[in-house]
FIMARZA-121580 format. One line per 4 residues: number of its first residue (from 0); their letters; for each residue x, y, z of C-alpha. Coordinates in pm, 1 decimal. Example, Ala and Ser with C-alpha at 12.3 -4.5 7.8 and 13.67 -1.06 7.14 Angstrom:
<atoms>
0	as	1230.0 -450.0 780.0; 1367.0 -106.0 714.0
</atoms>
This chain:
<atoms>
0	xxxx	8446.9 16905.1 -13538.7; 8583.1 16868.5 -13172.3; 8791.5 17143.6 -13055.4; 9142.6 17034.4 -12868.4
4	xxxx	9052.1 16828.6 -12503.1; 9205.1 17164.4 -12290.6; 8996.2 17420.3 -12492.1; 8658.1 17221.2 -12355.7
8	xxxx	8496.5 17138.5 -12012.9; 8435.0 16800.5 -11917.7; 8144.2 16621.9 -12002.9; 7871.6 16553.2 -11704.5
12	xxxx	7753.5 16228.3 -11673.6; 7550.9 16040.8 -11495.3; 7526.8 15636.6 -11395.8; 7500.7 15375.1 -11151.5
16	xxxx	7783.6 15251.2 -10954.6; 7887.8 15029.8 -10663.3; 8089.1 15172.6 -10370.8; 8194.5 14946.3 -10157.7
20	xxxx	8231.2 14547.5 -10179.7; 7871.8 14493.5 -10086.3; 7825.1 14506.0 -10494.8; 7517.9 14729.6 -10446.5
24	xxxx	7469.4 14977.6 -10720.1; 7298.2 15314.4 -10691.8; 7306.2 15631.3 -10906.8; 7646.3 15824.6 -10916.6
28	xxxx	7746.9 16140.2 -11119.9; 8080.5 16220.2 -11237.9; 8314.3 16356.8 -11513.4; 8390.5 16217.1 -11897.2
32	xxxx	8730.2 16402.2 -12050.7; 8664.8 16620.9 -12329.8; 8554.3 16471.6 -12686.1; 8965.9 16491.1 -12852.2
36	xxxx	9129.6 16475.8 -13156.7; 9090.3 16120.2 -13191.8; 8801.8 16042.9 -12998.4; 8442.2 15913.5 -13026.1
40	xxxx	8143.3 16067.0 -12793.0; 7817.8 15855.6 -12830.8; 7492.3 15835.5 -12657.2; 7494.0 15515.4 -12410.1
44	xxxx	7151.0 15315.9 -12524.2; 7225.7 14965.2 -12403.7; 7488.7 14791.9 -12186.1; 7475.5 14405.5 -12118.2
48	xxxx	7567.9 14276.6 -11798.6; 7866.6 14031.5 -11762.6; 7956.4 13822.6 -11479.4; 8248.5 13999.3 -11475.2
52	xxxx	8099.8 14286.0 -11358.1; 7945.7 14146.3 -11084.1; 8294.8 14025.6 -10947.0; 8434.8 14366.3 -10965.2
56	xxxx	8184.2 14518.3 -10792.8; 8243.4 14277.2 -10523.8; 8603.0 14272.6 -10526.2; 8657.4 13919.7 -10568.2
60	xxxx	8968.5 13941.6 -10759.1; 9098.2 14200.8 -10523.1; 9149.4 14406.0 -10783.8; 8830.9 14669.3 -10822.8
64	xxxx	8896.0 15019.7 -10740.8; 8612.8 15196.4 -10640.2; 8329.4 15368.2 -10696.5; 8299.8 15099.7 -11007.8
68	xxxx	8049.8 15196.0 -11282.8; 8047.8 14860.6 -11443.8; 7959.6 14719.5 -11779.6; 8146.8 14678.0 -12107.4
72	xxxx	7945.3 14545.1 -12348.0; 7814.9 14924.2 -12417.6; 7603.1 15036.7 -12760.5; 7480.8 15317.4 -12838.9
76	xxxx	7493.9 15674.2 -13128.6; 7764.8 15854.0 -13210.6; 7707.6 16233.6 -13105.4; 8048.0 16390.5 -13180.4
80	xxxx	8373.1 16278.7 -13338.1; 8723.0 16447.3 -13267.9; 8908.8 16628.4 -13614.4; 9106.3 16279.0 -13669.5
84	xxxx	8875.0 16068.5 -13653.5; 8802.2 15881.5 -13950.1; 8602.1 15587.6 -13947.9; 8333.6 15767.2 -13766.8
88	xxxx	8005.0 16052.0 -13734.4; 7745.1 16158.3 -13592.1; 7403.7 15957.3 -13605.7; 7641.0 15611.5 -13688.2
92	xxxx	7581.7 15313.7 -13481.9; 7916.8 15184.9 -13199.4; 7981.2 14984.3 -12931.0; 8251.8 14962.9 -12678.4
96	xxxx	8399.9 14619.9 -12535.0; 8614.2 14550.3 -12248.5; 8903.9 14737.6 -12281.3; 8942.4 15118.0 -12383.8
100	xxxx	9342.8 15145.6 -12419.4; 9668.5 14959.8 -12449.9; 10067.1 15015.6 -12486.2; 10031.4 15001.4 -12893.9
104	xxxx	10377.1 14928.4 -12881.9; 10409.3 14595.0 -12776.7; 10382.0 14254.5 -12956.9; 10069.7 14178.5 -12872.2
108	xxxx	9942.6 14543.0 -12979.7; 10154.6 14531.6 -13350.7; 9965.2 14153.5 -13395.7; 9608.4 14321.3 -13349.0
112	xxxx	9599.5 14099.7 -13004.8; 9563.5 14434.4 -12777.5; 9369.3 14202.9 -12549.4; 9678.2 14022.9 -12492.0
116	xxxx	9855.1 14345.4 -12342.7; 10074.0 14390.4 -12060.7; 9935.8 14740.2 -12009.9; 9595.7 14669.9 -12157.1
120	xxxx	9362.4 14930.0 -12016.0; 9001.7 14803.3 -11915.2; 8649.5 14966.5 -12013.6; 8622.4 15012.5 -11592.4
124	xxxx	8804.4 15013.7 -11241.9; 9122.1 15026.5 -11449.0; 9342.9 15355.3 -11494.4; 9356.8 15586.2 -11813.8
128	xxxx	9662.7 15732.1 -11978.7; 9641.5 16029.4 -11784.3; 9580.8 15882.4 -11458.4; 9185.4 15914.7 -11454.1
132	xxxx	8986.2 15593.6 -11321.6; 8791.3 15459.5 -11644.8; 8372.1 15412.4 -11600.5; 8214.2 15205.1 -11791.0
136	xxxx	7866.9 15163.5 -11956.4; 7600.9 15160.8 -11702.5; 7569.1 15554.2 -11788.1; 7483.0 15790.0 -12025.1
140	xxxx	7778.0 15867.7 -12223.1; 8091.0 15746.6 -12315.4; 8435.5 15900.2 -12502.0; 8672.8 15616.2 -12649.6
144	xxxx	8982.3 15659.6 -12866.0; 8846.3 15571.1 -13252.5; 9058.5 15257.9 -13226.3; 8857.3 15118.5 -12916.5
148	xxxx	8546.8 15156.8 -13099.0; 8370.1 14907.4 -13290.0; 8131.3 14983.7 -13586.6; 7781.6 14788.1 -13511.9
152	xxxx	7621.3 14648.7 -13829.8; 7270.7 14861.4 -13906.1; 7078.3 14531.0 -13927.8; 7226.1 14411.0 -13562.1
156	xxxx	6963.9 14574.2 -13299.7; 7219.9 14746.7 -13053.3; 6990.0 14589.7 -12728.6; 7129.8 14224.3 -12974.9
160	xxxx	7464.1 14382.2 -12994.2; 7528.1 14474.0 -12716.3; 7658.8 14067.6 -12536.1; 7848.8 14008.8 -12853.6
164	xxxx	8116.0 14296.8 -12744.7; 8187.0 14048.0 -12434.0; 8007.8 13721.5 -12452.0; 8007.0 13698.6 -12830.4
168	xxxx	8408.4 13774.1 -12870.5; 8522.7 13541.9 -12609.7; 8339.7 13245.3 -12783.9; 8409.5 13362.9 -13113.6
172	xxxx	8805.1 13368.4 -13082.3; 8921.6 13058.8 -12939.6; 8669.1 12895.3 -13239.5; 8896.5 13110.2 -13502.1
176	xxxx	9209.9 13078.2 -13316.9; 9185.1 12691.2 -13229.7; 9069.8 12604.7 -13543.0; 8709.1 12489.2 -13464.6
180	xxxx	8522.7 12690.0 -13704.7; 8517.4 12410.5 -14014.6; 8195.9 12293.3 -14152.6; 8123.3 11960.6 -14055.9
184	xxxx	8324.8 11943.6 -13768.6; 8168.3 11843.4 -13426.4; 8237.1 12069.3 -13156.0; 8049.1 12059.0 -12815.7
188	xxxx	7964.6 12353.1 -12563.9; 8025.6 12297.7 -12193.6; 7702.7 12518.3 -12018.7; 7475.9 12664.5 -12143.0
192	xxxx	7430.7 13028.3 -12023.9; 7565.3 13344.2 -12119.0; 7828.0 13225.2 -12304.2; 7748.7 12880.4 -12413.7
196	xxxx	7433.8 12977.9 -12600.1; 7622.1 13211.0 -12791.5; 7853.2 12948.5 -12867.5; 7620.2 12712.8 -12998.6
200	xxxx	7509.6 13003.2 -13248.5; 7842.7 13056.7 -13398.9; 7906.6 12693.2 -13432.9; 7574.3 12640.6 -13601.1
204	xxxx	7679.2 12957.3 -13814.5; 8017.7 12800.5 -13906.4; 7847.2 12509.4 -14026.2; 7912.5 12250.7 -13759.4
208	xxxx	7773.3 11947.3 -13562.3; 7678.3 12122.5 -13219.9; 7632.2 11918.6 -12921.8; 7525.5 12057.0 -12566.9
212	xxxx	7633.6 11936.6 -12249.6; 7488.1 12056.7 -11915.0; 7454.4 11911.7 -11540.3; 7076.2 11880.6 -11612.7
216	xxxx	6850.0 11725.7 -11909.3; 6628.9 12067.1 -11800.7; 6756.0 12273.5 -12080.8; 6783.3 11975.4 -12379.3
220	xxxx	6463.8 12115.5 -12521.7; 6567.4 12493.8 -12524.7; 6913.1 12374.3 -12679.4; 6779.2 12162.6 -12959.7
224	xxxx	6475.0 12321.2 -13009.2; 6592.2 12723.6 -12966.0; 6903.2 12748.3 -12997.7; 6964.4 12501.3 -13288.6
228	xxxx	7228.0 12261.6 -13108.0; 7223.7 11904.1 -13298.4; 7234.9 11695.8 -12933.8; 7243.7 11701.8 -12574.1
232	xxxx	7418.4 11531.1 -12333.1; 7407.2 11520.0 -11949.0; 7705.2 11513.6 -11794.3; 7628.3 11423.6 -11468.0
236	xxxx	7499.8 11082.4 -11681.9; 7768.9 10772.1 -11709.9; 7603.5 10620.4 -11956.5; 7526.9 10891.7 -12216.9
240	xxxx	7907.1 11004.1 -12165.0; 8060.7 10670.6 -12261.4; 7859.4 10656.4 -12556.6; 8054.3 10970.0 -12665.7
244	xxxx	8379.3 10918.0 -12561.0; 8596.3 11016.5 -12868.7; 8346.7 11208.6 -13094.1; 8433.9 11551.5 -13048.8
248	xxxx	8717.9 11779.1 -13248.4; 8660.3 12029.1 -12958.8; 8493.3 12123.6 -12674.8; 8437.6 12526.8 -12561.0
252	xxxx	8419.9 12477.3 -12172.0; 8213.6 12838.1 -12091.2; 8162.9 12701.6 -11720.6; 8249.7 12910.1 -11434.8
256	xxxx	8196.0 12658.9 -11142.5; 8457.7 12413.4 -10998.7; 8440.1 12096.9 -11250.0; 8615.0 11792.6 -11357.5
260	xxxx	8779.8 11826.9 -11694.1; 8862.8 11451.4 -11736.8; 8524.1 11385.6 -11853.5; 8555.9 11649.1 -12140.3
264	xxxx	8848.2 11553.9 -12251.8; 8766.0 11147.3 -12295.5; 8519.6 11319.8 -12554.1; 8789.8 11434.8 -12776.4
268	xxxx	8926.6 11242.6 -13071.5; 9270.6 11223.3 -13121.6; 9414.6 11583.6 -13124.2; 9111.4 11747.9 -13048.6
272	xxxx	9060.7 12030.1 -12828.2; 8947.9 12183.4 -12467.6; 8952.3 12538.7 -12472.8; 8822.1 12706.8 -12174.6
276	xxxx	8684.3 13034.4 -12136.9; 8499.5 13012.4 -11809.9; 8671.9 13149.4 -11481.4; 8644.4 12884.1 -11198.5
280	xxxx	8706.2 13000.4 -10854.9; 8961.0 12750.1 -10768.8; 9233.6 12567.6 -10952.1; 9072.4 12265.0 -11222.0
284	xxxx	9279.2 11931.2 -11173.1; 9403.3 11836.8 -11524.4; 9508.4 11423.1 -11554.9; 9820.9 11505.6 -11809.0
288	xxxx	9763.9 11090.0 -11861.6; 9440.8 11151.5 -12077.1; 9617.9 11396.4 -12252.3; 9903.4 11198.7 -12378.6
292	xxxx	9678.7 10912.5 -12511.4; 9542.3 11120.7 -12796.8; 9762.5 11401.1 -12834.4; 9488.2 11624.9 -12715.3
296	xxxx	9528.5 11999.1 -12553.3; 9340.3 12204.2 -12342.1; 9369.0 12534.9 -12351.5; 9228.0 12909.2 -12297.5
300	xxxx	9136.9 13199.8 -12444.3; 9024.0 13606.6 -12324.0; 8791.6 13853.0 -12526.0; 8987.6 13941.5 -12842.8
304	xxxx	9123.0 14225.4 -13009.5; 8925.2 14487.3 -13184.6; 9039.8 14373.9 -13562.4; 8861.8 14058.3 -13475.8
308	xxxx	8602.9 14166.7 -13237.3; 8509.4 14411.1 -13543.5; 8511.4 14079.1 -13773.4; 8306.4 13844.5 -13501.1
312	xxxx	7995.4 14162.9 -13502.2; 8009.9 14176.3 -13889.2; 7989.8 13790.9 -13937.5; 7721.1 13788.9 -13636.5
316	xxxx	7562.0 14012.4 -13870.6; 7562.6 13839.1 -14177.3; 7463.9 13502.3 -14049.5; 7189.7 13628.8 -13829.8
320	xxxx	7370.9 13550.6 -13485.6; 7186.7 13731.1 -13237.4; 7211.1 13663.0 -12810.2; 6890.8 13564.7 -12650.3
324	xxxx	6832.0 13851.2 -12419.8; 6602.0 14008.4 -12152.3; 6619.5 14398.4 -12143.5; 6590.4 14557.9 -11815.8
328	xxxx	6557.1 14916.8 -11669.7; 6828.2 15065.2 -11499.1; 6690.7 15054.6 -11142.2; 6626.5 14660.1 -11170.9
332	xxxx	6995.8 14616.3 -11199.4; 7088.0 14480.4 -10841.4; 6813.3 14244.0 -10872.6; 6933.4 14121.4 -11208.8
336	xxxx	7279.6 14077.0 -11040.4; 7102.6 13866.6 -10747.5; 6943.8 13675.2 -11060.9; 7248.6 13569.8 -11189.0
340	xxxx	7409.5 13463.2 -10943.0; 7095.9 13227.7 -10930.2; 7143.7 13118.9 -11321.0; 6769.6 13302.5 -11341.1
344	xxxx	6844.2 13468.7 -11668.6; 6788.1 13340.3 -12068.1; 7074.2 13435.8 -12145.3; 7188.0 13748.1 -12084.7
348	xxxx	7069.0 14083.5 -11909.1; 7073.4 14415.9 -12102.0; 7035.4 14759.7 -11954.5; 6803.5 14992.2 -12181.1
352	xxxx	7011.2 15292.3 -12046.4; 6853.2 15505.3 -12314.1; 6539.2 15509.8 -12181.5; 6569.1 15449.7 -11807.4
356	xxx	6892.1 15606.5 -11670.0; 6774.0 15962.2 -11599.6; 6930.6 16244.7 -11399.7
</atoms>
């Protein structure tokens, strides 16, 4: 049992962060608070990396504050537990997604939607309760409030888990939320990287008609053939676009780069669906006129909250939805980052921190 946070030291750790907007990341030591009352301590084994943290560690959004120890899709043991905690001890498997803290007050919070808060605290380069700068899970150890933590599965491998606290949830929730999750309905996936292959698993899990759509017939094999997706279309292709016009309930749109939305949405049926979940770097021109004919909607969607974030891991578990990953040490990290940026990566990146981050 912890003792109270101002009876106990803080916790050394150790990790790799970036400094400055050149995004580079090197090893950094610093401080975790005290294991408290109603806190979780766990071993960091594996952390995925997100695009996301590649823009904060750049400072694209102007909002990083620095040094920034990125990465929040964080696994790893529980080592210590705080006297009110509850749902958790020692030796149990946890994970830690994008955000560590929120108002608990507010709508959002009392609806289980603490990803929709105002003062929604981040997993890094966002500030604590008590004023502290949060670090996130490229390093050894974390501390979370019992409420931030989620309980991984024992048959999900926590390298596997570790891109469904990020990549998984933000695919996951606009198919709950939006209503594509029926069996038998047809839903395509814009892209197919991080997110969009993760995307095509839940769909296939939920029972539905998958179909791909990319810039380049280069991946149609690896869609059908790996990742289970029932078709493939290239959208840079007239021809095999027309023949789908009107096919789709919905469409998850996971792409990041500048792109026309007109040709997704002439996919639809009538009230069907665009949900995007990608983060272009400059505004997307919507025609409202294809909209109208078909009363269709396009809309968007970020992470979730941890009720369902803890539902998305234990259905990934049960249906055998794992990420297709490529596990990396520590010290490879900045040439992972250059890697992505280059779409070199099937799917996602995860750090073994347990077994290369050392002192």
């Amino acid at each position: 049992m912890a003792r109270a946070p101002e009876e106990e030291h803080p916790q050394k750790a150790i990790g790799w962060a970036a400094r400055d907007k050149s995004g580079i990341l090197s090893p950094f030591r610093f401080s975790r608070r005290a294991t408290g009352d109603q806190d979780v301590t766990f071993k960091v084994l594996y952390c995925g990396i997100c695009q996301t943290d590649l823009h904060y560690a750049k400072n694209d959004w102007g909002t990083s504050i620095y040094p920034i120890v990125p990465g929040h899709e964080i696994t790893g043991i529980v080592t210590e537990v705080g006297s009110k905690v509850q749902k958790f001890k020692p030796g149990d498997k946890v994970g830690v997604g994008c955000l560590v803290g929120s108002c608990r007050s507010c709508d959002n919070c009392c609806n289980d939607l603490e990803n929709y808060c105002p003062k929604m605290i981040l997993t890094y380069s966002s500030t604590y309760y008590d004023g502290t700068i949060t670090y996130g899970g490229y390093s050894d150890i974390m501390v979370v409030e019992e409420q931030f933590a989620i309980q991984i599965p024992e048959n999900i491998p926590l390298e596997c888990a570790a891109p469904l606290l990020c990549a998984g949830i933000t695919v996951y929730s606009p198919m709950k939320y939006y209503g594509l999750d029926k069996p038998g309905m047809h839903v395509g996936v814009n892209g197919l990287g991080g997110l969009g292959h993760i995307a095509v698993k839940f769909a296939k899990a939920f029972g539905m008609k998958v179909t791909v759509l990319s810039t380049s017939v280069n991946k149609k094999d690896e869609a059908i053939g790996r990742l289970g997706a029932d078709s493939f279309l290239v959208s840079r292709e007239p021809d095999q676009m027309r023949a789908a016009i009107g096919t789709m309930d919905g469409i998850i749109d996971t792409v990041s780069a500048f792109h026309a939305l007109s040709p997704l949405i002439s996919l639809l049926k009538t009230n069907g669906k665009l949900v995007t979940v990608g983060l272009p770097d400059k505004p997307l021109e919507l025609a409202i006129f294809s909209l109208i004919l078909g009363r269709k909607m396009v809309g968007g969607s970020a992470m979730g909250g941890l009720k369902e974030t803890q539902e998305m891991i234990d259905f990934a578990a049960k249906h055998g939805v794992k990420p297709e990953i490529e596990v990396i040490p520590i010290d490879y990290v900045n040439t992972a980052t250059d890697r992505i940026l280059k779409s070199d990566v099937r799917y996602r990146f995860v750090i073994d921190i347990g077994n290369t981050l050392k002192a």
